[in-house]
C-alpha positions as CSV (number, residue, x, y, z in Angstrom):
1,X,0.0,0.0,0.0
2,X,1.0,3.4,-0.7
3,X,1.8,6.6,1.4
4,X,-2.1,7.2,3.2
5,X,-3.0,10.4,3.9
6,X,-5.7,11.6,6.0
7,X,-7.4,14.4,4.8
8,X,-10.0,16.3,6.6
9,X,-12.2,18.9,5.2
10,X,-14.8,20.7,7.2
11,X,-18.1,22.5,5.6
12,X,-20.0,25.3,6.7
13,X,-23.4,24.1,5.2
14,X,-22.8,20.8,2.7
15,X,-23.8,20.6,-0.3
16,X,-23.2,16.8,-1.3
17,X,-23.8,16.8,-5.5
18,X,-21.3,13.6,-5.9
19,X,-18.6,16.2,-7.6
20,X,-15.9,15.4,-5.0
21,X,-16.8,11.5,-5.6
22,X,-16.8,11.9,-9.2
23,X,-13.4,13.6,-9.3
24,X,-12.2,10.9,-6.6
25,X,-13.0,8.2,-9.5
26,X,-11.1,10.5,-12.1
27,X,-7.9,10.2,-9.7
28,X,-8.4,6.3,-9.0
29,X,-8.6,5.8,-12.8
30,X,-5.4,7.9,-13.5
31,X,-3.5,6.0,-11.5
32,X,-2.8,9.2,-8.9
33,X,-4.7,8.7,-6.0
34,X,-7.7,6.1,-4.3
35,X,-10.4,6.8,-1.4
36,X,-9.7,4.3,0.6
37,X,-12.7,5.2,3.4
38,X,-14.7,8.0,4.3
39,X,-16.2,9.4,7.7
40,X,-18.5,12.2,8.1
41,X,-19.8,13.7,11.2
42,X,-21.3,16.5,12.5
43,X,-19.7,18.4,15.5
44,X,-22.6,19.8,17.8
45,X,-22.5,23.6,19.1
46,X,-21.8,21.8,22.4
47,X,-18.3,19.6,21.4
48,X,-20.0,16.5,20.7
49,X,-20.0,14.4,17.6
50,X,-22.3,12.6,15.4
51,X,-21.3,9.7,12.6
52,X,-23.3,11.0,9.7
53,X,-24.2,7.8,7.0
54,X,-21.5,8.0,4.2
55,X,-22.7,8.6,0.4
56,X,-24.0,5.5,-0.8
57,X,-21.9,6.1,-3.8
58,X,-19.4,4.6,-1.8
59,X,-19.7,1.4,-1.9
60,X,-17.7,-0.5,0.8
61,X,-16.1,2.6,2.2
62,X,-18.7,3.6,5.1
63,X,-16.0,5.0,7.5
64,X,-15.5,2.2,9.3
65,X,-11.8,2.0,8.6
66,X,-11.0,5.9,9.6
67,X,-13.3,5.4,12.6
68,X,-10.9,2.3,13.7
69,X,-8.0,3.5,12.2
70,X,-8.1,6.8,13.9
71,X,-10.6,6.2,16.7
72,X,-13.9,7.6,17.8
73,X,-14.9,10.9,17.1
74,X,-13.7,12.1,20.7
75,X,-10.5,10.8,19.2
76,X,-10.0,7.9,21.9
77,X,-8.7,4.3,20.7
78,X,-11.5,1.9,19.9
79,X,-11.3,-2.0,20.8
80,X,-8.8,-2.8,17.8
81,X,-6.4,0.0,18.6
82,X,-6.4,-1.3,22.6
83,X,-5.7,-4.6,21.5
84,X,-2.8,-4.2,19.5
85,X,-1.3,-2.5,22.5
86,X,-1.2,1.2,21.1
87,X,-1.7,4.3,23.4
88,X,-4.1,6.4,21.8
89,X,-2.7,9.7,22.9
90,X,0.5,8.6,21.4
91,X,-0.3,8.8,18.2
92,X,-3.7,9.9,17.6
93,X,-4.7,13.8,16.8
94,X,-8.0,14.3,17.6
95,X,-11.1,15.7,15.7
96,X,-11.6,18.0,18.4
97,X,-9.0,20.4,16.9
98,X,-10.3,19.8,13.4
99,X,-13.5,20.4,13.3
100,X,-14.7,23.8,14.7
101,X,-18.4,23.2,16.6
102,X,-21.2,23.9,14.7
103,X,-20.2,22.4,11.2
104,X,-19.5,19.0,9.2
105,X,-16.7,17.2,8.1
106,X,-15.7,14.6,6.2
107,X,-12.2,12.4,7.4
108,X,-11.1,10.7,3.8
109,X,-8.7,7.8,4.2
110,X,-6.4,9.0,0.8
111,X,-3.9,6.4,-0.5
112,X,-1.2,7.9,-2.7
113,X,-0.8,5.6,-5.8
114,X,1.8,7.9,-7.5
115,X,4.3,7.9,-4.5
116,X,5.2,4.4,-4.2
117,X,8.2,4.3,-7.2
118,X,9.2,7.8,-5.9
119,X,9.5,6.4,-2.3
120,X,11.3,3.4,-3.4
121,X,13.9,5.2,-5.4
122,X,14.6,8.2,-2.2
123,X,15.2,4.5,-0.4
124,X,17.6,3.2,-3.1
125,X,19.8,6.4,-3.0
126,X,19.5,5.7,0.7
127,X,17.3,8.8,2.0
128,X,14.7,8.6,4.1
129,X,11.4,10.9,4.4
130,X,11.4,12.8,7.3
131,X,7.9,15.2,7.2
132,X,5.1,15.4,4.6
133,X,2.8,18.1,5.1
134,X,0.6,20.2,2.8
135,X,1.0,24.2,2.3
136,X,-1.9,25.7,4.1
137,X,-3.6,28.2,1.4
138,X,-2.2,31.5,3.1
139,X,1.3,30.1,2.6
140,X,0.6,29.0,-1.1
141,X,-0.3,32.5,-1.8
142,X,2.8,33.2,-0.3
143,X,4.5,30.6,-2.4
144,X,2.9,32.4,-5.5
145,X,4.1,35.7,-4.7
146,X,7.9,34.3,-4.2
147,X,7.8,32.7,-7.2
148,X,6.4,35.5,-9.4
149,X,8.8,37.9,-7.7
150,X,11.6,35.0,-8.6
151,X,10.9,34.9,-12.2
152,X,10.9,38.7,-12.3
């Protein structure tokens, strides 16, 4: 299996018109990218969360590997996480500083097809990754404005 990513992406007031899903199938077909599982909830004005039924679109992904994977929405260890020995806190973030209360998100399980050959060749001239993260979008406009000003 390839790099996973979790990606979590919070909406004000969803609009579900199977456009994200559709483009999701474009990726898978291309070879770049495949949803391995999706969670939605719904985080109450009071902290609490809700599991929200998954797209049936879907299929088999209904959530239920995030929601193991990652834990319950409180972001404690479920029953399969406790019995392969793993501390929760350890390793888990938590929802809770995610999702703001008052809105939806949905928790894709992202497996990156692409990165596999790219990973095996970094191991092969003997490197190792040390941190993936993504650009948040105030430092990609920051990005942009570096590298107009570089081409100038």
């Amino acid at each position: 299996m390839g790099p996973v990513q979790v990606l979590v992406v919070g909406f004000d007031q969803p609009t579900f018109s199977g456009e994200v899903l559709a483009e999701f199938a474009r990726l898978r077909e291309a070879g770049i990218v495949r949803l391995l599982d999706l969670l939605v909830v719904e985080r109450a004005e009071d902290g609490s969360f809700n599991t929200l039924a998954a797209p049936t679109e879907l299929g088999t992904a209904s959530g239920d590997l995030a929601a193991a994977l990652l834990g319950d929405a409180a972001g404690t260890a479920d029953a399969t996480t406790q019995a392969a020995g793993e501390d929760a806190a350890d390793w888990q973030w938590s929802l809770s500083d995610a999702v703001p209360p008052g809105s939806v998100a949905a928790v894709a399980l992202i497996e990156h097809l692409w990165a596999p050959p790219l990973l095996s060749a970094i191991q092969r001239a003997g490197g190792t990754p040390l941190e993936e993260s993504w650009l948040a979008a105030d430092d990609i406009d920051v990005l942009e404005q570096l590298v107009a000003a570089h081409k100038a």
